[in-house]
C-alpha positions as CSV (number, residue, x, y, z in Angstrom):
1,X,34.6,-7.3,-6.3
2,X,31.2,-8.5,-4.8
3,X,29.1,-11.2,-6.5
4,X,26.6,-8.5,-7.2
5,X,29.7,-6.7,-9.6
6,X,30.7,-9.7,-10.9
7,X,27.4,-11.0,-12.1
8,X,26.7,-7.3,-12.8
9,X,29.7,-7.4,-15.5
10,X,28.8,-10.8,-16.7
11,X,26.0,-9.5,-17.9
12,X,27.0,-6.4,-19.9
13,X,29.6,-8.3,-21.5
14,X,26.8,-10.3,-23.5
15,X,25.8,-6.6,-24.8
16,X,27.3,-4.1,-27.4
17,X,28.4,-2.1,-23.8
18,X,30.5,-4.8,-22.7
19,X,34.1,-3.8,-21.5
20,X,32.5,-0.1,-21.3
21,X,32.8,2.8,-19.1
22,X,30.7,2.6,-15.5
23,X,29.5,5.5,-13.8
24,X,27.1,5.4,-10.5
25,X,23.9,6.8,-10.4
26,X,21.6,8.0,-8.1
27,X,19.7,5.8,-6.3
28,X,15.9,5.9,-5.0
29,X,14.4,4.7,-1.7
30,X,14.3,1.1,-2.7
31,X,17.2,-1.5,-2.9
32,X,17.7,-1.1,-6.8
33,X,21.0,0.1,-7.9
34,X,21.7,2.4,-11.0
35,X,24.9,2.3,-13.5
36,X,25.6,4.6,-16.2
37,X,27.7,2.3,-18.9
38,X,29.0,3.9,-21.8
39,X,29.8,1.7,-24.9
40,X,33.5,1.5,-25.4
41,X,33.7,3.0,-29.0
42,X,30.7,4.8,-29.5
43,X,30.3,5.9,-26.0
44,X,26.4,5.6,-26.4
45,X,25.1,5.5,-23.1
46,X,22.6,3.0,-21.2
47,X,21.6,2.5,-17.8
48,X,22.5,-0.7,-15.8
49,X,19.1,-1.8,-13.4
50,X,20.4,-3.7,-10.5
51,X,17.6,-5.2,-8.6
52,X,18.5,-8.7,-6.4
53,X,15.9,-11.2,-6.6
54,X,13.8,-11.6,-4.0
55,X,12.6,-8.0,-3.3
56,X,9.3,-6.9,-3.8
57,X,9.7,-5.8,-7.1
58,X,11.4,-7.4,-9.7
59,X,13.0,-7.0,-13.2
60,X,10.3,-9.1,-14.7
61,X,7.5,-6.9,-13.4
62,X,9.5,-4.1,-14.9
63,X,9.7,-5.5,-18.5
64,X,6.2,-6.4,-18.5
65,X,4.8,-3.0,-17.2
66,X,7.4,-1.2,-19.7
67,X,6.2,-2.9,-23.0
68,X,2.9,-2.2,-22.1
69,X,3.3,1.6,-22.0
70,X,5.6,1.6,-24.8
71,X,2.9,0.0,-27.3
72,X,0.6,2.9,-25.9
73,X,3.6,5.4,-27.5
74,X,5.0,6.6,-24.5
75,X,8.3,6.7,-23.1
76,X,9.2,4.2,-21.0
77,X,12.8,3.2,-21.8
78,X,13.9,0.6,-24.2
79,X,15.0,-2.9,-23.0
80,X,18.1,-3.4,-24.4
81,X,18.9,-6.6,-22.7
82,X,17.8,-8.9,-19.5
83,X,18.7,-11.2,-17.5
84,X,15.9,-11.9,-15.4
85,X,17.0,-14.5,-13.4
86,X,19.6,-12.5,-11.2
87,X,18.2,-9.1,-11.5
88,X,19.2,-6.9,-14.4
89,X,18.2,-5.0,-17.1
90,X,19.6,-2.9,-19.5
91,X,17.5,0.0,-20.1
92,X,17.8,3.2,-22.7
93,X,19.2,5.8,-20.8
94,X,16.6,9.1,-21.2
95,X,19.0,11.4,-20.2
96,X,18.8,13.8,-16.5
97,X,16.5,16.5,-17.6
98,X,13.8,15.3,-14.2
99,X,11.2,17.7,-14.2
100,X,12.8,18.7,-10.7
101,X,15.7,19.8,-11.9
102,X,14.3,21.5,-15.1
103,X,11.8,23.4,-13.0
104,X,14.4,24.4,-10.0
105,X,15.8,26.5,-13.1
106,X,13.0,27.5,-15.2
107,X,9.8,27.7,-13.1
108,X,7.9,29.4,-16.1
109,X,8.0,25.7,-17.4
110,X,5.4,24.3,-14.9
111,X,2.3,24.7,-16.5
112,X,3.6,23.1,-19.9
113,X,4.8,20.3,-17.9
114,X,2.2,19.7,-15.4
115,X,-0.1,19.5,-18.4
116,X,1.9,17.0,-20.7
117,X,1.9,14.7,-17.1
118,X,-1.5,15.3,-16.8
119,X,-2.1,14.0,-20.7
120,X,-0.1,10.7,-20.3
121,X,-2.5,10.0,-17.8
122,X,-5.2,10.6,-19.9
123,X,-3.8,8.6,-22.7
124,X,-3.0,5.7,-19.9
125,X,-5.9,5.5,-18.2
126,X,-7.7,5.1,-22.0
127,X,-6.0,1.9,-22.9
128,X,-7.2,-1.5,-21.8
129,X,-5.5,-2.5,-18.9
130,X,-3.3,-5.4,-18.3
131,X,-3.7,-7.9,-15.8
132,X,-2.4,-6.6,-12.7
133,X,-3.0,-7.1,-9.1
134,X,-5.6,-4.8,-7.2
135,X,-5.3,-2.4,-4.9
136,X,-8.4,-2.2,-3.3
137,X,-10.3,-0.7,-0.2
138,X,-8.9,-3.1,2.5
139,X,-5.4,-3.2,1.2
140,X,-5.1,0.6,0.9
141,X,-6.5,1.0,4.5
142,X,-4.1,-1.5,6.3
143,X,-0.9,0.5,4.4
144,X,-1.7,3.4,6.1
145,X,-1.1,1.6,9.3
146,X,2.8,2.2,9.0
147,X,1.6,6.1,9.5
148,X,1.0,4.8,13.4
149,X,3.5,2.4,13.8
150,X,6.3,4.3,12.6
151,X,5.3,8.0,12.2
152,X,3.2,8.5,15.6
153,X,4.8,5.8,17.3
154,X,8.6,6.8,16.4
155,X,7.5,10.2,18.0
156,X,6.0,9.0,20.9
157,X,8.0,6.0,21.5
158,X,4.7,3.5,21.9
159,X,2.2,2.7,19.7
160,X,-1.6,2.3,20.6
161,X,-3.5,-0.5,18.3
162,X,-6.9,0.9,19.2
163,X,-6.8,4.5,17.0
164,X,-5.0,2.6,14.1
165,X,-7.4,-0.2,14.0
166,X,-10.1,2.1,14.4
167,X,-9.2,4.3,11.8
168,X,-8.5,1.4,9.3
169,X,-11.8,0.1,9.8
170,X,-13.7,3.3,9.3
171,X,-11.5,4.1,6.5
172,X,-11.9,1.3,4.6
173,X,-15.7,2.1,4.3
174,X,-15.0,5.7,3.4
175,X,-12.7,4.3,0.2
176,X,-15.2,1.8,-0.7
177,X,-17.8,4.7,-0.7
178,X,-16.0,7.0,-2.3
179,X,-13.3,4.9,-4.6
180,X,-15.2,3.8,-6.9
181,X,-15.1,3.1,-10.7
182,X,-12.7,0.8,-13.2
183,X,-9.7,0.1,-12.3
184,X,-6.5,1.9,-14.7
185,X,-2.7,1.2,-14.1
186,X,-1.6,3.2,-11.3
187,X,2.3,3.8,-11.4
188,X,2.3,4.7,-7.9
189,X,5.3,7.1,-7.9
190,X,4.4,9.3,-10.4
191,X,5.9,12.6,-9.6
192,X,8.7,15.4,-10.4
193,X,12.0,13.1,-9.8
194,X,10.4,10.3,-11.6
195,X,9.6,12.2,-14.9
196,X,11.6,13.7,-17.4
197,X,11.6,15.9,-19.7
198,X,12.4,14.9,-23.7
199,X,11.0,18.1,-25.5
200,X,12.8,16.3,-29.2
201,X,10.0,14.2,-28.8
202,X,5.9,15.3,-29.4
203,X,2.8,15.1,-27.4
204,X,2.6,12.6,-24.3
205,X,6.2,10.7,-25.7
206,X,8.0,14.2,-24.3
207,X,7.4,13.0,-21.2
208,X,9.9,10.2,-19.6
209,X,8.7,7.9,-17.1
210,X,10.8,5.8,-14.4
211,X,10.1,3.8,-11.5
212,X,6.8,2.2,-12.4
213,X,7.5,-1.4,-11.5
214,X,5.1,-1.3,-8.5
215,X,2.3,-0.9,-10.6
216,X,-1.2,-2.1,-9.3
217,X,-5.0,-1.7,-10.7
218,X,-6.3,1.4,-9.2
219,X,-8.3,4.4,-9.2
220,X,-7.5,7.3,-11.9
221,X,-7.0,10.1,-9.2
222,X,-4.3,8.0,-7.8
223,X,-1.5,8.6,-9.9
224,X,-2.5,12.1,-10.6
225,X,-2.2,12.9,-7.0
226,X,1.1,11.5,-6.9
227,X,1.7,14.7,-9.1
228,X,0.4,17.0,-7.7
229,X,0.8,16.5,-4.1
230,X,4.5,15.9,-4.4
231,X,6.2,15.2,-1.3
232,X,9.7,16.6,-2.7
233,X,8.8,19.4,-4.3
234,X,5.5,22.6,-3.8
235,X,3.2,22.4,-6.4
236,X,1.3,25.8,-6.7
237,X,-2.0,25.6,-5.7
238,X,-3.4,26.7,-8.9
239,X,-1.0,24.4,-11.1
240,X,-2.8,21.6,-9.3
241,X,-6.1,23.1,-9.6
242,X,-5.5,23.5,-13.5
243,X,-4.6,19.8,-14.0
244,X,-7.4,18.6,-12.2
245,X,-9.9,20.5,-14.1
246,X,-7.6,19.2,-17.4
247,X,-8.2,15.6,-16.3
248,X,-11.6,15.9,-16.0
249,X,-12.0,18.0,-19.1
250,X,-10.4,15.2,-21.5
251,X,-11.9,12.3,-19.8
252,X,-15.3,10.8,-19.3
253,X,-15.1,11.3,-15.4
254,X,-17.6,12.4,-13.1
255,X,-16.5,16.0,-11.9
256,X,-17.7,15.6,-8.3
257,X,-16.6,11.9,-7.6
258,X,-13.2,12.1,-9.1
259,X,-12.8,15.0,-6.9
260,X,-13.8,13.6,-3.6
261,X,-12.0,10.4,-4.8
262,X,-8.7,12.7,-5.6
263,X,-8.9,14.0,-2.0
264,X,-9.2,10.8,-0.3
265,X,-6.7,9.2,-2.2
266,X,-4.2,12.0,-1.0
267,X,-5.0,11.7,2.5
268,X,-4.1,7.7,1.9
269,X,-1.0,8.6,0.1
270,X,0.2,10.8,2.5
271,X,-0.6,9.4,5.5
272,X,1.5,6.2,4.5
273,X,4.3,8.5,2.8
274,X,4.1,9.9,6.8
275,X,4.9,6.2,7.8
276,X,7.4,5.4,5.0
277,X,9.4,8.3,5.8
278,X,9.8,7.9,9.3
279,X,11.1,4.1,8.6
280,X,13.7,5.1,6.2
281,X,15.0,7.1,8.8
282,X,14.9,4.7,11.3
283,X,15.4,1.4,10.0
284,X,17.2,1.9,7.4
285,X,19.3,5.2,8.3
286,X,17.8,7.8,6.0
287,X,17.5,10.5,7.9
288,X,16.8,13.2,4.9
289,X,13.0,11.7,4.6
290,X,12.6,13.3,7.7
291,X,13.0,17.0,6.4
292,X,9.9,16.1,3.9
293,X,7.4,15.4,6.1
294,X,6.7,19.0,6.8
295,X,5.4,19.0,3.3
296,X,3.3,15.5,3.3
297,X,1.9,16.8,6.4
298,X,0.5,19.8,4.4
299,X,-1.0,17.1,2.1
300,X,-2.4,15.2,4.4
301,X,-3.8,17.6,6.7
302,X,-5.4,19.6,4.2
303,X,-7.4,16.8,3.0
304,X,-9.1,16.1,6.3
305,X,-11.1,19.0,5.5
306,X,-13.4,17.3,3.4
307,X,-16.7,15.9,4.5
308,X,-16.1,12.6,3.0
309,X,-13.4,12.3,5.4
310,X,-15.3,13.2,8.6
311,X,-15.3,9.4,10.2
312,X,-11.7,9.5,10.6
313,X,-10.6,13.4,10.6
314,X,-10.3,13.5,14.5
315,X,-8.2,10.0,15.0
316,X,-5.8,11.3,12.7
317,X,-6.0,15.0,14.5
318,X,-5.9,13.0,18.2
319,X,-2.9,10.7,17.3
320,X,-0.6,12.0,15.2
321,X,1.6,14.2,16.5
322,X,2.6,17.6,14.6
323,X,5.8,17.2,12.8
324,X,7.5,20.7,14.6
325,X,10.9,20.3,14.7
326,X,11.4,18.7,18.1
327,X,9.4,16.1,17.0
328,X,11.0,15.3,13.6
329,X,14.3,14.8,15.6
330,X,12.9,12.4,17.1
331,X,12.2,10.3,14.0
332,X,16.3,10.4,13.3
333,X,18.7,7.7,14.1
């Protein structure tokens, strides 16, 4: 048994779960592990959070962000026990209805769904925020470097500096031009296999959330188009059309600017999903990234469009190369 499993069972023992029943769960792209436990008699379940210290986002983080969006009523899991120092946390386990999986077999459900996301957003983006690092014009632009590094440059075995410096320099003033307003929480990964679906529960509490330990101060159109331009899953055009017009209906937003601000946050987004993708393949042997950047691509290249995003539209046509299939083979180990 590795140190990891024995500290890992240390821990439970100090709970009501202790000698219970362990099932793996599916992982995400990160190095955080998942357990099912059961407890021995009652066979209640929980969910085991295995994160080592040391990596970019810890258990603390975790625990704060989660009883901050629990006092706001929605439904981030309980913390049934911690132990901070080595990385784990017992959390209430919400069950496996993702929105991914209820959708994939009952589409008809989209609209209802898409709109309670769209609400905890609203209801989020309401409360005061707490004091979390920002994620600003400058930092935003440099993460979309990994787009040349490892997208364009895994495809065309070089990397050139002088497009990616280029672009990070003119699209930093496009975000400070156009990203603009107070900062809200922004969960980052706030999409289809990071929700689920609790319909015993009312208004924005149906609506699970996971996976919101990276948070960071942001703009409001970030997390909504994490939605809505899901790299795992099509969103219909006029789903995302309808919860943007929701947004802005229940909030005090300027139609136009959140608008611009929604597309240039997507071309952001997706360019460094691009990026991400192509390193989890390469680096670290996650080849089934690759068959999603088709979809990202969509995203990304759709955006350009705009006029906001005319500065930088044609280093991003110029250098990146299209993701056809001969290409994307390329980006597998």
């Amino acid at each position: 048994m590795t140190d990891r499993k024995n500290l890992a069972t240390a821990f439970i023992n100090t709970t009501d779960w202790a000698n219970g029943t362990r099932v793996d769960l599916a992982g995400d792209a990160s190095d955080r592990k998942y357990e099912r436990v059961f407890a021995p008699i009652t066979e209640l379940p929980a969910v085991l959070m295995d994160a080592p210290p040391g990596q970019a986002e810890d258990v603390a983080t975790f625990v704060f962000i989660t009883n901050h969006l629990r006092d706001l009523g929605l439904s981030a899991p309980e913390i049934l026990a911690e132990d901070t120092e080595h990385g784990f946390l017992l959390i209430e386990d919400l069950g496996d209805d993702l929105y991914a999986r209820i959708l994939r077999s009952d589409p008809s459900l989209e609209i209802p769904l898409y709109k309670a996301a769209t609400d905890v957003l609203v209801k989020l983006h309401s409360a005061p925020m707490p004091k979390l690092e920002t994620m600003g014009p400058r930092v935003m632009a440099h993460l979309d470097d990994i787009a040349f590094t490892h997208y364009s440059g895994g495809i065309l075995s070089a990397h050139d500096t002088d497009p990616a410096a280029r672009f990070v320099d003119r699209f930093e003033e496009i975000l400070r031009a156009t990203v603009q307003g107070d900062p809200v929480l922004v969960q980052r990964d706030y999409h289809a296999e990071n929700l689920l679906w609790l319909p015993d529960r009312s208004g924005v509490a149906r609506v699970g959330l996971l996976d919101y330990q990276a948070a960071l101060a942001g703009h409001r159109a970030y997390d909504l188009v994490s939605l809505l331009q899901d790299a795992r899953r099509d969103v219909p055009a006029d789903i995302e059309s309808q919860m943007i017009d929701h947004y802005i209906a229940n909030t005090n937003v300027d139609s136009q600017g959140f608008r611009t601000a929604y597309t240039v946050l997507g071309v952001q987004r997706n360019l460094r999903i691009l990026g991400v993708f192509a390193r989890l393949s390469s680096d670290y042997g996650k080849p089934q990234y690759v068959d999603l950047i088709p979809r990202v691509w969509a995203h990304m290249i759709r955006g350009l469009d705009h006029p906001a995003l005319a500065p930088v539209a044609d280093i991003i046509r110029n250098s990146m190369p299209q993701p056809t299939p001969e290409n994307l083979d390329k980006l597998r180990p």
